[in-house]
C-alpha positions in Angstrom: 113.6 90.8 57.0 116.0 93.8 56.6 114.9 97.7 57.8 113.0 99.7 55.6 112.8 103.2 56.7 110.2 104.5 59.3 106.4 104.7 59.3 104.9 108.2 60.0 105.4 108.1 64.0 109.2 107.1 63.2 108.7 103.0 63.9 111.3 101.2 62.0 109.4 99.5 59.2 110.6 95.6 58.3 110.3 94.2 54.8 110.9 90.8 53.8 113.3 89.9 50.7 111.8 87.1 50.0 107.9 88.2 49.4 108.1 92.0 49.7 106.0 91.5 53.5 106.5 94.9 55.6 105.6 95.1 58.7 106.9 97.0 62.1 107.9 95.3 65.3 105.1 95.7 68.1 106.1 95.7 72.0 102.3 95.1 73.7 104.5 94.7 77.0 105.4 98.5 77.0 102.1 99.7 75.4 100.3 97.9 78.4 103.1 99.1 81.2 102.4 102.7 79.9 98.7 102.3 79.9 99.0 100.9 83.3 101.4 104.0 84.8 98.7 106.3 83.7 95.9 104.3 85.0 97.5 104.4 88.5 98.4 107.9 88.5 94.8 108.9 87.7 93.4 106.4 90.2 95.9 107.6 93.0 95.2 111.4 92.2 92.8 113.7 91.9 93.3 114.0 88.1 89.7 113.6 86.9 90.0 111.2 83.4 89.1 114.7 81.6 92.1 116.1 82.7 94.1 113.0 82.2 93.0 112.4 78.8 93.9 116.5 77.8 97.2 115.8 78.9 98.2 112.7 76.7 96.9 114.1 74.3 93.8 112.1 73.8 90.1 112.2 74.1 88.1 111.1 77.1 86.5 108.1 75.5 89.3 106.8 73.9 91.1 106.8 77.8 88.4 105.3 78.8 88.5 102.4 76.7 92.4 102.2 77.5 91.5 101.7 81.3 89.2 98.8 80.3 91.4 96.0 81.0 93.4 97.6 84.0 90.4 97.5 86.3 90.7 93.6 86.1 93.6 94.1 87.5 94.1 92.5 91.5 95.7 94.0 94.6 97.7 92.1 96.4 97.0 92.2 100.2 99.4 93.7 102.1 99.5 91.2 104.5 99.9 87.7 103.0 104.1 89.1 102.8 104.4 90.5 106.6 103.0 87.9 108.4 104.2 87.6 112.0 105.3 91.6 112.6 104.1 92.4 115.3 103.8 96.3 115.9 103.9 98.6 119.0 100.8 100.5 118.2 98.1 100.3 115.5 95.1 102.6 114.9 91.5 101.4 113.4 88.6 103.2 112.3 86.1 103.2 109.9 85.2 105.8 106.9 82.3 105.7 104.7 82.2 106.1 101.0 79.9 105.5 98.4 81.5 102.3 97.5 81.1 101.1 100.9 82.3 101.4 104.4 86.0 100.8 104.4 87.6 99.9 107.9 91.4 100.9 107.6 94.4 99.7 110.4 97.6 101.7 110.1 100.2 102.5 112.2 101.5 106.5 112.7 103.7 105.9 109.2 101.6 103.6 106.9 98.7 101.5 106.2 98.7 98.0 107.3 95.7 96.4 105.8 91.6 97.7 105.1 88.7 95.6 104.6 85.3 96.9 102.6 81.7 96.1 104.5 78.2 98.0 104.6 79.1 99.1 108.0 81.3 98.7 111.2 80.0 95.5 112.8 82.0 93.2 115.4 82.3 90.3 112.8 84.0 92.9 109.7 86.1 93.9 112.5 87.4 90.6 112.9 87.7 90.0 109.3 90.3 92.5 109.5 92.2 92.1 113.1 92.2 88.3 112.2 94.7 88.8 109.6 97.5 91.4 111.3 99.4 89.5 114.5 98.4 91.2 118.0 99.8 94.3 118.4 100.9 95.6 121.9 98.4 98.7 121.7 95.4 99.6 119.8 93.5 102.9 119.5 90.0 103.3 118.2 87.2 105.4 118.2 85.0 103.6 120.8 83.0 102.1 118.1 81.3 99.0 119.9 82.0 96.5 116.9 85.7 97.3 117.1 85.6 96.4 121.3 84.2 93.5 120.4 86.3 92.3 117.9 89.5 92.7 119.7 88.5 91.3 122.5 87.8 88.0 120.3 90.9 88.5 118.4 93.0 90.2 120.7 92.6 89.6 123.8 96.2 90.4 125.6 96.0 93.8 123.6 95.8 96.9 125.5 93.5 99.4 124.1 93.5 103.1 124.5 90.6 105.4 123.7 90.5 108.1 121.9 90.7 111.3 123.7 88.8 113.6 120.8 86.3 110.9 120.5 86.1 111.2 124.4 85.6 115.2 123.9 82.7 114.4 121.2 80.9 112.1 123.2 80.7 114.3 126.2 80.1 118.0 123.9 77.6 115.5 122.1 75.3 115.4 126.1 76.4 119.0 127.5 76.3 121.1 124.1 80.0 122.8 123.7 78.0 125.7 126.1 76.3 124.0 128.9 73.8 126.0 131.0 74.5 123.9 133.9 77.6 124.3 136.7 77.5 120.4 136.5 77.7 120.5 133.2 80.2 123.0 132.7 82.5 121.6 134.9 82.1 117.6 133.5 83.2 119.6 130.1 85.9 121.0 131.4 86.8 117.9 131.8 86.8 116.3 129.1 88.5 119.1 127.4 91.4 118.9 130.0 91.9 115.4 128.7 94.6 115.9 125.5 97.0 118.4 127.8 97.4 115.7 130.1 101.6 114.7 129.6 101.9 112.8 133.2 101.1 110.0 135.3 100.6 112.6 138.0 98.1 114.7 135.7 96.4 111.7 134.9 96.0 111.1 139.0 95.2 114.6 139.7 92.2 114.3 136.6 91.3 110.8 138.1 90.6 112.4 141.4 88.8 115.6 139.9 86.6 113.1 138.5 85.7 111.3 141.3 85.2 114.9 143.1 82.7 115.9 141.0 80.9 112.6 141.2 80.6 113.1 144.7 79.8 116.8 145.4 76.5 116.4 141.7 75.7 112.9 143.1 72.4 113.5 144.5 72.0 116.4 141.6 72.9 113.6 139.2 70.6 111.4 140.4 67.2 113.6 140.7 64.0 112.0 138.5 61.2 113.9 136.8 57.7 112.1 136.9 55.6 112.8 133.7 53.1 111.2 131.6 53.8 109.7 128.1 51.5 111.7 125.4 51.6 109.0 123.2 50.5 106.4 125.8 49.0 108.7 128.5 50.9 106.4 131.0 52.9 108.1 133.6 57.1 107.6 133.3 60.2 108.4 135.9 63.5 109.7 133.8 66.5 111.1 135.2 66.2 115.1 135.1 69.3 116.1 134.1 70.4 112.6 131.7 72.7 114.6 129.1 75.2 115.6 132.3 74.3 111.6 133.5 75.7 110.2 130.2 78.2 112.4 130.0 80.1 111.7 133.5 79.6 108.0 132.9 81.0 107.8 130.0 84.1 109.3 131.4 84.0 107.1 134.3 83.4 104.2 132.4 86.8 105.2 130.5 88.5 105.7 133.4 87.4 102.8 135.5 88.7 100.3 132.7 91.7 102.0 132.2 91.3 103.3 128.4 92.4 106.7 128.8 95.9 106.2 129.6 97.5 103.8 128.3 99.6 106.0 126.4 101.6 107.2 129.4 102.1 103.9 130.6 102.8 101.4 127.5 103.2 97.7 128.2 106.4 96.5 128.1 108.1 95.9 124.7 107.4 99.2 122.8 110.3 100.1 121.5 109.9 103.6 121.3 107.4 105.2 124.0 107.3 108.8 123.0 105.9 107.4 119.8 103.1 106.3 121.1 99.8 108.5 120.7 96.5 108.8 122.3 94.0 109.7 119.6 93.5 108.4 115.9 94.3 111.8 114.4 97.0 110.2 112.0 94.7 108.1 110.8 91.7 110.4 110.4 93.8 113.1 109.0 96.1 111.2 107.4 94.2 108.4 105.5 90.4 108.9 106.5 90.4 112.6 104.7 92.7 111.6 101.8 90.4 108.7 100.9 87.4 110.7 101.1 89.3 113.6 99.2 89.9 111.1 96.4 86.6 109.8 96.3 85.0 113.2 95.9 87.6 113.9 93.6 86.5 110.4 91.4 82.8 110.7 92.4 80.2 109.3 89.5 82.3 106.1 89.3 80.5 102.9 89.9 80.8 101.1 93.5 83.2 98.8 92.4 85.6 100.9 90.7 85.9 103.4 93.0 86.7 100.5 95.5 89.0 99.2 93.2 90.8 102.9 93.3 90.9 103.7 96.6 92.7 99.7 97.6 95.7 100.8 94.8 95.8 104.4 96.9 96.1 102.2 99.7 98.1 99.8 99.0 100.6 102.2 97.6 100.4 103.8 101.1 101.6 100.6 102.7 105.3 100.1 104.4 106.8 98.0 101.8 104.0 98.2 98.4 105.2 96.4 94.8 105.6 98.0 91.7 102.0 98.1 90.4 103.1 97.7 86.5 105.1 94.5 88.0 102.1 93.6 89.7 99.8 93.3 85.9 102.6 92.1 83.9 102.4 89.0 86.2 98.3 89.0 86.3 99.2 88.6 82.3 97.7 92.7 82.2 94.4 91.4 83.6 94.2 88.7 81.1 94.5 86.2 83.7 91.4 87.6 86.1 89.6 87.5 83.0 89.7 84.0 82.1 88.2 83.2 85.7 85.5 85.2 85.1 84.6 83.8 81.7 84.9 80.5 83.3 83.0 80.9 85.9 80.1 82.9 84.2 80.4 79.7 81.2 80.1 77.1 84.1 77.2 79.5 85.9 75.4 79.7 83.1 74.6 75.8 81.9 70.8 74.7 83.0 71.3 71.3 85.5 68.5 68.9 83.4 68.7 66.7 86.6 67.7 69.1 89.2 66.1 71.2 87.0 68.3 74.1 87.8 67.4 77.2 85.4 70.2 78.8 83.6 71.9 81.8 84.6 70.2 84.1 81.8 68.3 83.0 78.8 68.0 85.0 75.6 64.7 83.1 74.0 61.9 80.5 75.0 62.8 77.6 73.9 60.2 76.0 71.3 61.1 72.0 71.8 60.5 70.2 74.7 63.1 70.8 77.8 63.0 68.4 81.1 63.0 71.0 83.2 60.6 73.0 85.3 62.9 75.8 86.3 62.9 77.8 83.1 59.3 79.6 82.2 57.8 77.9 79.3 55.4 79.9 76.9 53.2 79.7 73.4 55.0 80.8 70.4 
């Protein structure tokens, strides 16, 4: 074939001698990489597909149908290439979505891995911790699933509490304008906790602690005798139980040595100044992004908003692949396709031994079938 000018767009057009064939030369490869950029730029922004679509130059539906085959698309866990880094200090916590509840561990600078669930129980914990090495410290929101799960998976893992989530829990019992002196002293407190720098602060809030356990003791420990209106039966509850709660979940902190771990790291961190006592880097960081995005993307289905957020965070990990280089080896989500034709082909065929139904049906069959498991009927 020999050139033969240009087509309108300014292709070079190819006609053969022999038969008078023209054609142009197609490159799907670049097509799909393009396709691909612009799919991961809107999933990773708050570019709504409107606004996408107006700046190619095209309309909504026909970006739409462009995205189809992108959202077959895998990505790659972060963690099947880093296995065996340990890190000084990694953060976890939970945020909640309308695709789901997605736990996230990062460190201060990137993402390490996430895992999707309905909510934060011990055993999706463990999903996640099982697959990142045991770092030397961990910080978490006091969430009782995540204790749980790294004391399965982690167990020679120091853990240091949140000091804002320490706040909340003790504004949540005294109100953030108790009535009380007890309870305007036990949130003093708590608010005291983030300006501590010091080993010696930390001793000098220990013993304030332990003061005001001793001098609202007997206050603490008062009971009010009432009767139930429901069941007319008479009950004993502590008079003052916000305060109660309040002080012991402090204690509690400070007994099991959780609030400080931060000021004395285990040995092997590299860098101790680095080390932080709250999950702000997460929450602010990641947690907010996510939720910014989602907002941003909100009417998409469950799965496809999942589907955005993992590229947003797998972008945000330490070492992330080039996505196009990630879909030109899926074959541009032709080979995640395949496995779900085979799958629903193999799904789909009725078992005449067992008398397994088929998958779906589209008619009543009029012959006879041996098999009880698919509703007969009279034509």
């Amino acid at each position: 074939m020999k050139r033969n000018g240009t087509t309108s767009k300014g292709t070079t057009r190819w006609r053969c001698k022999a038969c008078g064939f023209s054609a142009s030369k197609k490159r799907p490869d670049v097509t799909n990489a393009a396709t691909f950029a612009q799919f991961i730029t809107h999933c990773t922004t708050t570019e709504t597909l409107s606004v996408t679509a107006k700046r190619l130059g095209v309309s909504r539906s026909t970006l739409k149908r462009r995205f189809t085959w992108c959202w077959l698309v895998d990505v790659p866990d972060p963690t099947i290439s880093h296995t065996g880094r340990v890190y000084d200090q990694i953060f976890i916590d939970g945020t909640y979505t309308a695709g789901g509840c997605l736990i996230v561990a990062a460190t201060i600078d990137h993402v390490i891995a996430w895992h999707w669930c309905y909510r934060e129980t011990s055993r999706d914990y463990q999903h996640l911790l099982s697959r990142i090495p045991a770092p030397l410290i961990v910080v978490l929101d006091g969430g009782q699933g995540a204790a749980s799960a790294i004391k399965t998976c982690w167990p020679t893992t120091k853990v240091q509490r949140c000091l804002v989530h320490a706040q909340r829990v003790v504004r949540r019992h005294t109100t953030s304008r108790p009535r009380t002196d007890a309870g305007q002293t036990i949130y003093r407190l708590a608010l005291n906790l983030t300006q501590i720098t010091t080993l010696d602060q930390a001793a000098t809030w220990g013993g304030q602690l332990h003061e005001f356990s001793t001098i609202y003791q007997k206050w603490m420990n008062e009971k009010t005798r009432s009767k139930d209106p429901a069941t007319g039966m008479w009950v004993t509850t502590w008079t003052h139980a916000n305060v109660r709660k309040a002080y012991n979940s402090l204690n509690h902190l400070w007994r099991n040595n959780l609030l400080f771990v931060y000021l004395d790291p285990p040995e092997g961190v590299l860098d101790p100044a680095r080390v932080k006592a709250t999950t702000n880097s997460l929450e602010g960081g990641i947690n907010a992004q996510v939720k910014a995005l989602a907002h941003a993307h909100r009417g998409r289905t469950n799965e496809h908003q999942r589907r955005m957020l993992d590229w947003w965070l797998y972008l945000k990990t330490e070492l992330p692949d080039d996505p196009i280089k990630i879909a030109r080896q899926s074959n541009w989500g032709k080979d995640q396709l395949a496995k779900v034709q085979i799958l629903t082909h193999d799904e789909n065929r009725a078992d005449h031994e067992t008398g397994r139904p088929a998958l779906y049906d589209n008619a009543i069959d009029t012959n006879y079938n041996h098999s009880t498991g698919i509703q007969k009927g009279q034509i």
